[in-house]
C-alpha positions as YAML, in Angstrom:
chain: A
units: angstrom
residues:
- id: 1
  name: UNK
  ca: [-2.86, -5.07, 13.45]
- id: 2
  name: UNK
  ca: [-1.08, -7.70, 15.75]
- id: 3
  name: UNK
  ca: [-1.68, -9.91, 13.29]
- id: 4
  name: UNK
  ca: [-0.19, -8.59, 10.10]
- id: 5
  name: UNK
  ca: [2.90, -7.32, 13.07]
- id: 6
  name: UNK
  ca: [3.34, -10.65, 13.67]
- id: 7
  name: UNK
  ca: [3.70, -11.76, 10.04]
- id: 8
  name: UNK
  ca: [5.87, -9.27, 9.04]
- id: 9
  name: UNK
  ca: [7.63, -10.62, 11.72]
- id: 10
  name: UNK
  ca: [7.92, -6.80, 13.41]
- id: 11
  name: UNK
  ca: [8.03, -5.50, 16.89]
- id: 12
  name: UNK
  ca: [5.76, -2.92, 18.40]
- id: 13
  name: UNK
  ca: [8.39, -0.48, 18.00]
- id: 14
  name: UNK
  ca: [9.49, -1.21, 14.59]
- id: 15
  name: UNK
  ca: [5.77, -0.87, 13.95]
- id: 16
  name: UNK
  ca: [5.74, 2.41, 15.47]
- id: 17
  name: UNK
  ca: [8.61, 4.00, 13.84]
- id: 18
  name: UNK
  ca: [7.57, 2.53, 10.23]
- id: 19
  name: UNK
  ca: [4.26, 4.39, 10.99]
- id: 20
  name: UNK
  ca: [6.15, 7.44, 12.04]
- id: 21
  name: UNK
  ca: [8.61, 7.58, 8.92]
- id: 22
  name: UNK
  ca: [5.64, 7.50, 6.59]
- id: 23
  name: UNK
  ca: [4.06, 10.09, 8.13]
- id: 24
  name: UNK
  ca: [7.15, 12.37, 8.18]
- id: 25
  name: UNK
  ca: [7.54, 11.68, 4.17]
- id: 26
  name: UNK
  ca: [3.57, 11.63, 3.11]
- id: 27
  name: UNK
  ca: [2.08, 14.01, 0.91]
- id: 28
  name: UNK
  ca: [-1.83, 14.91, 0.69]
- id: 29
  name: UNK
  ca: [-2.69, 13.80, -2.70]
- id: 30
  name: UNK
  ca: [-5.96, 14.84, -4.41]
- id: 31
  name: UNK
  ca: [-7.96, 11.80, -5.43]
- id: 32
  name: UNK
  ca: [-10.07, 11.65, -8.64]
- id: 33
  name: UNK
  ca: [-12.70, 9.12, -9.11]
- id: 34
  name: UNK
  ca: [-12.25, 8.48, -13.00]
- id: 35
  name: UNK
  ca: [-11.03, 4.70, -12.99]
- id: 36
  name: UNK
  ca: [-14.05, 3.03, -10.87]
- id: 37
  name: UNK
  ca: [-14.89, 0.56, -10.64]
- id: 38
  name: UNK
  ca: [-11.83, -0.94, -10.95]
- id: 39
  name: UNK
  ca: [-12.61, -3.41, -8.12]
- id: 40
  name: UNK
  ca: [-14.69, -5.20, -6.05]
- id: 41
  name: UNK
  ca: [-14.05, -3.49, -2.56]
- id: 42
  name: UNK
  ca: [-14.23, 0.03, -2.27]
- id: 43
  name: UNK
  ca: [-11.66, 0.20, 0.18]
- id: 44
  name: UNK
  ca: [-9.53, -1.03, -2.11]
- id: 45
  name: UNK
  ca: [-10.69, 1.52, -4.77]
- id: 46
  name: UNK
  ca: [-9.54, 4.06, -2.44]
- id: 47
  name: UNK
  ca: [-6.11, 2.78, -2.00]
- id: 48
  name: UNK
  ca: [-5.71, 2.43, -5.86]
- id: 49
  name: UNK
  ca: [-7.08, 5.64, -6.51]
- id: 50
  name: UNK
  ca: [-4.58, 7.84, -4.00]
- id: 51
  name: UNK
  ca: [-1.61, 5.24, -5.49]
- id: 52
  name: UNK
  ca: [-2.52, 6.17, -9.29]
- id: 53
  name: UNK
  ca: [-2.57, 9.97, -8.06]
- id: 54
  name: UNK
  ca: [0.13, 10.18, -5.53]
- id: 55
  name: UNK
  ca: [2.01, 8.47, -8.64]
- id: 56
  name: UNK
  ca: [3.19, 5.65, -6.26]
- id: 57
  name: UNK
  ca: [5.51, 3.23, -7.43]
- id: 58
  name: UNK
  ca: [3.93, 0.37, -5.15]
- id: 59
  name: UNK
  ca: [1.04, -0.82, -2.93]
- id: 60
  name: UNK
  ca: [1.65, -2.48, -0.25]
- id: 61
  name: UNK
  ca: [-0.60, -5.07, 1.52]
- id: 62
  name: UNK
  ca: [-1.62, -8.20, 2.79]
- id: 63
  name: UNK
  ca: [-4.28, -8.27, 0.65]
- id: 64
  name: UNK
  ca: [-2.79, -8.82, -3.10]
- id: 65
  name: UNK
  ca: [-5.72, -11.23, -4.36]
- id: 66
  name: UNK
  ca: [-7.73, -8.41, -4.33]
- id: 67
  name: UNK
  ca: [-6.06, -6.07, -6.52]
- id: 68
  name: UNK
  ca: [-5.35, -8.70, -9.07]
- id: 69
  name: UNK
  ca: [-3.21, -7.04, -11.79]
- id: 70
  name: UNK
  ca: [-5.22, -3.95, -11.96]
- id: 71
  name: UNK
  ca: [-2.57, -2.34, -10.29]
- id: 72
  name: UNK
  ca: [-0.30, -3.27, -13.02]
- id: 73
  name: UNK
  ca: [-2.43, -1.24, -15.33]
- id: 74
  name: UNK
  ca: [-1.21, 1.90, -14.08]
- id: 75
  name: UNK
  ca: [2.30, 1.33, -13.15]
- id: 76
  name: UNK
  ca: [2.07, 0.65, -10.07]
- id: 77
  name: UNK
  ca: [3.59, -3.09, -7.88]
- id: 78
  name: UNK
  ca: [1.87, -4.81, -5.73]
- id: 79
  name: UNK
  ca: [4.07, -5.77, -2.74]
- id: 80
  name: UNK
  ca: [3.37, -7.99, 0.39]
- id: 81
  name: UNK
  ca: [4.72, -5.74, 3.14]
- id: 82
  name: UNK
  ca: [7.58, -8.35, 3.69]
- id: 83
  name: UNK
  ca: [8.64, -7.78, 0.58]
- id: 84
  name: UNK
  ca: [8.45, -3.96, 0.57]
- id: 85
  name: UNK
  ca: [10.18, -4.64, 3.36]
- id: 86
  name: UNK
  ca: [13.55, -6.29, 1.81]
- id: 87
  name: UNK
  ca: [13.41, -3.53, -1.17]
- id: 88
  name: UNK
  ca: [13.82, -0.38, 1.49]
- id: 89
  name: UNK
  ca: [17.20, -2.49, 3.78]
- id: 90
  name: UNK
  ca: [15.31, -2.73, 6.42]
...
């Protein structure tokens, strides 16, 4: 985590209260499995699948080679989390 904190160019506390603000606004979201395999890491599967059924607008992550433009597919962004970042003000 220190590492992705350090290139978001974050604090420990902004860290902190990012993490706390998204759990104060998150909703449980019931995850079907109908689009695998959509990907090569499952991981990443599970991310796409809550995203596609939470009806996010985004994903954010350090990790956008992955996803490719599947995300695309269903509506969704693919952010770094500097960018995400910049949308929100922050």
């Amino acid at each position: 985590m220190a590492e992705h904190r350090l290139a978001a160019g974050a604090s420990e506390s902004d860290v902190r209260n990012m993490i706390d603000a998204f759990v104060g606004i998150a909703e449980p979201v019931e995850v079907h499995y109908q689009w695998r395999p959509q990907l090569n890491d499952a991981g990443d599967e599970m991310v796409l699948e809550a995203a596609v059924n939470g009806q996010a607008d985004a994903i954010v992550t350090f990790n956008r080679r992955d996803y490719g433009r599947i995300p695309s597919r269903f509506g969704i962004e693919l952010l770094n989390p500097v960018d995400a970042l910049r949308r929100i003000g922050t």
